[in-house]
Biopython code that builds the backbone (N, CA, C, O; Angstrom):
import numpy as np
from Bio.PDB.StructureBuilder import StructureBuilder

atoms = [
    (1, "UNK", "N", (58.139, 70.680, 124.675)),
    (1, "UNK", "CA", (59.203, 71.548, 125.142)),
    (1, "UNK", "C", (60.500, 70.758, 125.351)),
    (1, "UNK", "O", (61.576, 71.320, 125.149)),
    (2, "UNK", "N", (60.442, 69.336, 125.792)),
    (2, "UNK", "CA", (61.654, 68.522, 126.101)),
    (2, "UNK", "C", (62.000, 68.316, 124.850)),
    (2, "UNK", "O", (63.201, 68.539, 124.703)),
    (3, "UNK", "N", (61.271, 67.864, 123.521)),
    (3, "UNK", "CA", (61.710, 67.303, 122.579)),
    (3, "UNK", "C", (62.697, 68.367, 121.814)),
    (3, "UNK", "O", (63.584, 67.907, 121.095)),
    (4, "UNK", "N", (62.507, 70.237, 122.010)),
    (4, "UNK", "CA", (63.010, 70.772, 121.405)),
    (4, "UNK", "C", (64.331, 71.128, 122.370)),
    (4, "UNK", "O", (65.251, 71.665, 121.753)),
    (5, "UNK", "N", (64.560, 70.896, 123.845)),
    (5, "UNK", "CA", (65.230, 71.114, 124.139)),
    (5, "UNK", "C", (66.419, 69.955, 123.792)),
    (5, "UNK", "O", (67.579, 70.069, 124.191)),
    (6, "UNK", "N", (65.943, 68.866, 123.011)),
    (6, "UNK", "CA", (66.668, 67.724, 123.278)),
    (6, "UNK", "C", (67.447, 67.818, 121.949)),
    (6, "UNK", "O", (68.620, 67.471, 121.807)),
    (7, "UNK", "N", (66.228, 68.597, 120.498)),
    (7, "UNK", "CA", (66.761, 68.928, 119.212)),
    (7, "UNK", "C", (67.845, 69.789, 119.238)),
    (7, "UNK", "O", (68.658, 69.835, 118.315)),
    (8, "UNK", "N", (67.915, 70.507, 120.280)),
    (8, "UNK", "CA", (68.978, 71.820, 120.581)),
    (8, "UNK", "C", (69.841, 71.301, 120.821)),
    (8, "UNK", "O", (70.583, 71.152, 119.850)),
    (9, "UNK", "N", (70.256, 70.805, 121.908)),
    (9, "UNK", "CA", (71.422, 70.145, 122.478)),
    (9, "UNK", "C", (72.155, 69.120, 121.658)),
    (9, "UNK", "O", (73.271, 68.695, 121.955)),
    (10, "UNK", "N", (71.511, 68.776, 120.687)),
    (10, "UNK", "CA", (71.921, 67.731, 119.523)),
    (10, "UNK", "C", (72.206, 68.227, 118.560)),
    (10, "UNK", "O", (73.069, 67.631, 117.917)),
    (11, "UNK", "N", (71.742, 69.330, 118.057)),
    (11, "UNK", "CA", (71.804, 70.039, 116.708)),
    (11, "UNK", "C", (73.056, 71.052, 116.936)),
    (11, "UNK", "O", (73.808, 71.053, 115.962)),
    (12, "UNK", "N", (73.497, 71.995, 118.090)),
    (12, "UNK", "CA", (74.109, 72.890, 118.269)),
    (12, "UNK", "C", (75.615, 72.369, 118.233)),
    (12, "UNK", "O", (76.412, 73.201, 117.802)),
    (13, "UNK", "N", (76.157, 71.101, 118.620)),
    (13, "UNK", "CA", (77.438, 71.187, 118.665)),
    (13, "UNK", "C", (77.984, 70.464, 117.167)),
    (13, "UNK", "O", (79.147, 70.219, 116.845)),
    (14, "UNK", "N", (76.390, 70.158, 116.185)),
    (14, "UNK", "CA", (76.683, 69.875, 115.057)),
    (14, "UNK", "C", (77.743, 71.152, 114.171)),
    (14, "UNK", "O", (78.867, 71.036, 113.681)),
    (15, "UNK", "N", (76.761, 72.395, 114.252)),
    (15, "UNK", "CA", (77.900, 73.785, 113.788)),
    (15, "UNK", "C", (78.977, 73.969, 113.970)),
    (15, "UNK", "O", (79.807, 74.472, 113.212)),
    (16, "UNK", "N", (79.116, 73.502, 115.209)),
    (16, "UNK", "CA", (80.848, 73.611, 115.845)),
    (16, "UNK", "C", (81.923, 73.080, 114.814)),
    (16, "UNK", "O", (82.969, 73.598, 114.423)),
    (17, "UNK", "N", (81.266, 71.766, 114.474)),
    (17, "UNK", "CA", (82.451, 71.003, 113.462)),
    (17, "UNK", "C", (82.218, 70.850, 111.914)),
    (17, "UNK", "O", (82.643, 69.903, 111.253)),
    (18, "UNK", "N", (81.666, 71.645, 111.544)),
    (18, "UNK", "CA", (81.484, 72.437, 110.194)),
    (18, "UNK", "C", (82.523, 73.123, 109.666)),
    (18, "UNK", "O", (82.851, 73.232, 108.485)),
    (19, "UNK", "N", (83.094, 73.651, 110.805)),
    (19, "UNK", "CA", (84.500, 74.249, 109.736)),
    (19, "UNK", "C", (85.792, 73.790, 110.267)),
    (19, "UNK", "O", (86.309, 73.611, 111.369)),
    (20, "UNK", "N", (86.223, 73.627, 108.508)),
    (20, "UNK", "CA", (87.552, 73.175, 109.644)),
    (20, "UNK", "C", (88.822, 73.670, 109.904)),
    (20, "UNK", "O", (89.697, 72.975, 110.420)),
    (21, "UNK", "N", (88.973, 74.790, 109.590)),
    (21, "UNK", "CA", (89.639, 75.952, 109.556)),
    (21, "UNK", "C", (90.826, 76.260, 108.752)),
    (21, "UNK", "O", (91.181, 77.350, 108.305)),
    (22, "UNK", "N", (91.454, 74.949, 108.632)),
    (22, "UNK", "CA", (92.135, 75.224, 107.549)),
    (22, "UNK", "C", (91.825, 75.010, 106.498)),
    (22, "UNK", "O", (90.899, 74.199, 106.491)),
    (23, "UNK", "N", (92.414, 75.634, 104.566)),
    (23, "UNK", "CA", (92.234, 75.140, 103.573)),
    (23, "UNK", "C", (93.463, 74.895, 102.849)),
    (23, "UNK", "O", (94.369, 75.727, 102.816)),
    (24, "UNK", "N", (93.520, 73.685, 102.223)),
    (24, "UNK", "CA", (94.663, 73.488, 101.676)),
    (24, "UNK", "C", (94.717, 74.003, 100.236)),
    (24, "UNK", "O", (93.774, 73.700, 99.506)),
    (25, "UNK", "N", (95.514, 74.600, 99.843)),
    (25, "UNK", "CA", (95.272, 75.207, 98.632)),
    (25, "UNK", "C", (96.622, 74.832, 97.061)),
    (25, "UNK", "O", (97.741, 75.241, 96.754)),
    (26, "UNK", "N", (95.653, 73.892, 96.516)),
    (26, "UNK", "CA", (96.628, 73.699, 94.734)),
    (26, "UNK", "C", (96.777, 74.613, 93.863)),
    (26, "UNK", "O", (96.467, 74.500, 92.677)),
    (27, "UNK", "N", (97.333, 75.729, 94.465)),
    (27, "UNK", "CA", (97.521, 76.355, 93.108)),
    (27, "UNK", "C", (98.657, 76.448, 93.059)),
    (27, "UNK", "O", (99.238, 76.747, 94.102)),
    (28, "UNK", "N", (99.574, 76.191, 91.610)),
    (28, "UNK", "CA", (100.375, 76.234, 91.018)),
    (28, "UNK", "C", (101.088, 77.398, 91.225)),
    (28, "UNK", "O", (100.669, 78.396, 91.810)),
    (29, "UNK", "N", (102.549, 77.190, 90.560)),
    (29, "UNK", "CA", (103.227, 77.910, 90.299)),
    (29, "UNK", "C", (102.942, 78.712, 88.895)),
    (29, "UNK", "O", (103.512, 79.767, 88.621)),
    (30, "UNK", "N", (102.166, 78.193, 88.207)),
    (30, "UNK", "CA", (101.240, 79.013, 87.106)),
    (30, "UNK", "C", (100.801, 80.103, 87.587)),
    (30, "UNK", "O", (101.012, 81.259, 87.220)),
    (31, "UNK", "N", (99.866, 79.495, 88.846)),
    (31, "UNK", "CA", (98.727, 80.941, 88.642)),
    (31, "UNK", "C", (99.556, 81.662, 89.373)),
    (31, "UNK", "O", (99.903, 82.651, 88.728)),
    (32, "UNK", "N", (100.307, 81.600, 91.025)),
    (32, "UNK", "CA", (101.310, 82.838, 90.988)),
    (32, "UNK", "C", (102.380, 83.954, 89.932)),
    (32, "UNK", "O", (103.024, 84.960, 90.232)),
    (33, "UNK", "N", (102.194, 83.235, 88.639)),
    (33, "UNK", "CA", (102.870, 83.969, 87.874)),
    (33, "UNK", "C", (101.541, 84.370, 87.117)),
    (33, "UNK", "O", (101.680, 85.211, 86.228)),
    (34, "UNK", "N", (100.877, 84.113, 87.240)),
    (34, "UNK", "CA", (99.606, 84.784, 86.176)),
    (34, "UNK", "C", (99.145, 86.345, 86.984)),
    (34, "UNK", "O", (98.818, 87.458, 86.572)),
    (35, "UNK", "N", (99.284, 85.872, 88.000)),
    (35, "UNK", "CA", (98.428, 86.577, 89.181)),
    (35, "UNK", "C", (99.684, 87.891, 89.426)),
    (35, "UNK", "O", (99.210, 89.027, 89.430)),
    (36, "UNK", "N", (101.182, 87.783, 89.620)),
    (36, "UNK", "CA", (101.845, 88.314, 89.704)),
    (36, "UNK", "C", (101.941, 89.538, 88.030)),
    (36, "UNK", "O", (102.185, 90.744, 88.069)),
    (37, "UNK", "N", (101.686, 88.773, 86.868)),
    (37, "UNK", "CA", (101.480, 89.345, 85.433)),
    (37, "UNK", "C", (100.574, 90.365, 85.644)),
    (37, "UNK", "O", (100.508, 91.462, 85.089)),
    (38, "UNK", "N", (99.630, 89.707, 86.824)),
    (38, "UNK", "CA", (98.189, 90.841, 86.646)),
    (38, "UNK", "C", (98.643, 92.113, 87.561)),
    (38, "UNK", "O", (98.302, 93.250, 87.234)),
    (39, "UNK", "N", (99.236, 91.926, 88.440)),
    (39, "UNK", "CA", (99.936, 92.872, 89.231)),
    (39, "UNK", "C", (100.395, 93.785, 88.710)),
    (39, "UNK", "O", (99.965, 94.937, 88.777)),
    (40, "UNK", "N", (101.832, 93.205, 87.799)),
    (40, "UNK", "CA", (102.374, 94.005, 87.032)),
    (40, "UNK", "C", (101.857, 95.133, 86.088)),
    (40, "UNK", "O", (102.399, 96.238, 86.061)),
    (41, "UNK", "N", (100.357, 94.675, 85.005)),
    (41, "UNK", "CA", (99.918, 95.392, 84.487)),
    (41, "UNK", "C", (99.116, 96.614, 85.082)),
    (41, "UNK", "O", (98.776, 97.657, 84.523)),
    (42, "UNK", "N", (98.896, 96.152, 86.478)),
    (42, "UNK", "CA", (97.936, 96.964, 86.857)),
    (42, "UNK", "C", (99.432, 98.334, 87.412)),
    (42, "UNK", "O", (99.279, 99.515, 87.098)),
    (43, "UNK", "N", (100.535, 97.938, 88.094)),
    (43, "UNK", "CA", (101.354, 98.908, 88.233)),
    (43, "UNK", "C", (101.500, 99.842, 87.456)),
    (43, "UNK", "O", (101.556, 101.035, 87.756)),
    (44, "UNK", "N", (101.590, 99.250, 86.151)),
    (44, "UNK", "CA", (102.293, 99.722, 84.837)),
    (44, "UNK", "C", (101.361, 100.937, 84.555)),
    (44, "UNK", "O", (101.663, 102.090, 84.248)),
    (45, "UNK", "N", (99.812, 100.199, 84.795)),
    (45, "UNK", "CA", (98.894, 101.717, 84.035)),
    (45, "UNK", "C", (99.103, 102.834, 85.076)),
    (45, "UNK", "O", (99.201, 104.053, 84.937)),
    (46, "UNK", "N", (99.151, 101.822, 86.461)),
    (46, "UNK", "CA", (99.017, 103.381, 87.476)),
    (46, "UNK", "C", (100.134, 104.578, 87.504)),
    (46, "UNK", "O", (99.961, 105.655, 88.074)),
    (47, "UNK", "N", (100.987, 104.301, 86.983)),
    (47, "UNK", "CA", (102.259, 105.104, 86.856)),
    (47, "UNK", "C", (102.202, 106.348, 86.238)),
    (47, "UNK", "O", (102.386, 107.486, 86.671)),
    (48, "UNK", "N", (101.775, 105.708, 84.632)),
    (48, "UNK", "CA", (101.270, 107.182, 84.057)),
    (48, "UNK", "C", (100.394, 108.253, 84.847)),
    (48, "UNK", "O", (100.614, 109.371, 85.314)),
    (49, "UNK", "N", (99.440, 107.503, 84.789)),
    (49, "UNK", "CA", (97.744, 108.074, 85.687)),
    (49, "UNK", "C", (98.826, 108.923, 86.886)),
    (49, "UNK", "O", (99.164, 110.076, 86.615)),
    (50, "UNK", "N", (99.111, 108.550, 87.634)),
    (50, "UNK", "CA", (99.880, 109.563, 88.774)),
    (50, "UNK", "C", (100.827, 110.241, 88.758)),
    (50, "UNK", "O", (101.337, 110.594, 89.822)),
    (51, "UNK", "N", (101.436, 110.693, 87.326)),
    (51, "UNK", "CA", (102.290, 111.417, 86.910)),
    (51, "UNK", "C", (101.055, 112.560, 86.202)),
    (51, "UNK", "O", (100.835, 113.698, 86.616)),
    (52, "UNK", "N", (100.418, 111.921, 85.128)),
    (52, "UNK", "CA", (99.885, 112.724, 84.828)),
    (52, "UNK", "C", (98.279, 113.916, 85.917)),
    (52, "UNK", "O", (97.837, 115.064, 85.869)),
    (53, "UNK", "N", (98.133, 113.203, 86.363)),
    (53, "UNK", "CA", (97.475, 113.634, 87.887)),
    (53, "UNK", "C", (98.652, 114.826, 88.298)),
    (53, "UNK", "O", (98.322, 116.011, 88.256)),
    (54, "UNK", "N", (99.894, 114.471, 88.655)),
    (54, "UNK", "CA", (100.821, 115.435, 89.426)),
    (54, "UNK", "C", (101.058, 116.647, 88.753)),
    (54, "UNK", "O", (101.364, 117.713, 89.288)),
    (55, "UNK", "N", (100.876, 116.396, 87.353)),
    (55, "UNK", "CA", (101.502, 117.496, 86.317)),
    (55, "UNK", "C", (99.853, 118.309, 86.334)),
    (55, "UNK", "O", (99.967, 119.533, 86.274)),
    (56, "UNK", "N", (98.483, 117.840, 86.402)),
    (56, "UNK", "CA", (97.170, 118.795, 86.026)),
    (56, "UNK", "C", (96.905, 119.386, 87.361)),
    (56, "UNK", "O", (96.082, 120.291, 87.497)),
    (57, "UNK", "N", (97.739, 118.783, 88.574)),
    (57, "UNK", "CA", (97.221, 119.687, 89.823)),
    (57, "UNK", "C", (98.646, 120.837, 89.698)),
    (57, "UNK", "O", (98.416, 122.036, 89.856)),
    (58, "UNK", "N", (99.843, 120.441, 89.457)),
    (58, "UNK", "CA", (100.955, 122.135, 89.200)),
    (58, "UNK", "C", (100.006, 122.753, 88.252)),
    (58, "UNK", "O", (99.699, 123.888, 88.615)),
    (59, "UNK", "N", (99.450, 122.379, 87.172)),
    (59, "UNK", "CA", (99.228, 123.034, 86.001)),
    (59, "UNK", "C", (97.778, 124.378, 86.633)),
    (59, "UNK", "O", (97.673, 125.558, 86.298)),
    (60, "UNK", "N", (96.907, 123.587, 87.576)),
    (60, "UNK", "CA", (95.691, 124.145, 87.829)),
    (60, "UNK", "C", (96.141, 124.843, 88.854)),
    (60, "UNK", "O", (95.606, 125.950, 88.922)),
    (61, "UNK", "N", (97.312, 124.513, 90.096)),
    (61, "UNK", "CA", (97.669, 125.782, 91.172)),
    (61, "UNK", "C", (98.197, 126.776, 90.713)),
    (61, "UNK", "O", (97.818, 127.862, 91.152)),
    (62, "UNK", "N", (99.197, 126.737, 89.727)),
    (62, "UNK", "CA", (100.230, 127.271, 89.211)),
    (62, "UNK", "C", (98.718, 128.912, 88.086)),
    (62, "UNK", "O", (98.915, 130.070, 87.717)),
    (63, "UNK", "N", (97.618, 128.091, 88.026)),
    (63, "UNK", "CA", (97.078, 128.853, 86.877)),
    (63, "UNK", "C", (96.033, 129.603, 88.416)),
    (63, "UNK", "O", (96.196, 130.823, 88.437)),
    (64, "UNK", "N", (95.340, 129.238, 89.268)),
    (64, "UNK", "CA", (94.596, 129.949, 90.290)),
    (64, "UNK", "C", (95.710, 131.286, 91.079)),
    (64, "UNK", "O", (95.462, 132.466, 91.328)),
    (65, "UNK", "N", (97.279, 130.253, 91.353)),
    (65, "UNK", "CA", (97.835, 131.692, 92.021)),
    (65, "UNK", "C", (98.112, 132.584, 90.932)),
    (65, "UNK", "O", (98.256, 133.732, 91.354)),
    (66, "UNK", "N", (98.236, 132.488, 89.721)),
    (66, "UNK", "CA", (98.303, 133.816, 88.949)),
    (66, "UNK", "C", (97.150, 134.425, 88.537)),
    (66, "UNK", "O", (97.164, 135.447, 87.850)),
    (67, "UNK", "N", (95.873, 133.723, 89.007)),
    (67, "UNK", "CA", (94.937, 134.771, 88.645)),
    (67, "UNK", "C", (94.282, 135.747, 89.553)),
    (67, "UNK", "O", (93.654, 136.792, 89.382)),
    (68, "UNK", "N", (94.710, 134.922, 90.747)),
    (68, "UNK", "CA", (93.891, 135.275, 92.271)),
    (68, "UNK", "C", (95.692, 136.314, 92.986)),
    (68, "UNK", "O", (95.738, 136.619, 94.177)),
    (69, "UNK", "N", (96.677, 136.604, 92.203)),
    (69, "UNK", "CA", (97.824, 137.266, 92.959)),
    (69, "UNK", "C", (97.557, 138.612, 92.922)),
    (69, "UNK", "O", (97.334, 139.182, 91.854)),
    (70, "UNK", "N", (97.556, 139.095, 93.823)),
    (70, "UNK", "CA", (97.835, 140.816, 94.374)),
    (70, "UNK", "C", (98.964, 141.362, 93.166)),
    (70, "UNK", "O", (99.399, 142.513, 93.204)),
]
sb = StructureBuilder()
sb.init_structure("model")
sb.init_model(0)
sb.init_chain("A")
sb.init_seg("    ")
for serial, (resi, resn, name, xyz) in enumerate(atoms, 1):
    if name == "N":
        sb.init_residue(resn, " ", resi, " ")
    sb.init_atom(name, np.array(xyz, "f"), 0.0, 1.0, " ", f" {name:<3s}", serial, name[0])
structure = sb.get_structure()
């Protein structure tokens, strides 16, 4: 029972200094422009997609209130 209390007390403040909280990070001025490219494309498709989205929901209200109107 002592020996594991003794493994504990020895082992536990090992975790503590495992991380070290910061990371220093090399990435280039490359990959911000790669990464920014990927951005861009992904804007580019969503644009259509939510225009055309805006135009099939007028198209589908626009077609229910004239079928469902008094």
């Amino acid at each position: 029972m002592k020996t594991i209390a003794i493994l504990t007390g020895v082992l536990t403040p090992v975790s503590a200094f495992a991380a070290t909280g910061l990371t220093e990070s090399n990435s280039s001025m490359f990959v911000w422009i790669f990464l920014g490219y990927c951005s861009f494309i992904v804007i580019v498709q969503v644009i259509p997609a939510v225009l055309l989205f805006t135009s099939m929901v007028k198209v589908i209200v626009s077609t229910v209130t004239e079928n469902f109107a008094v």
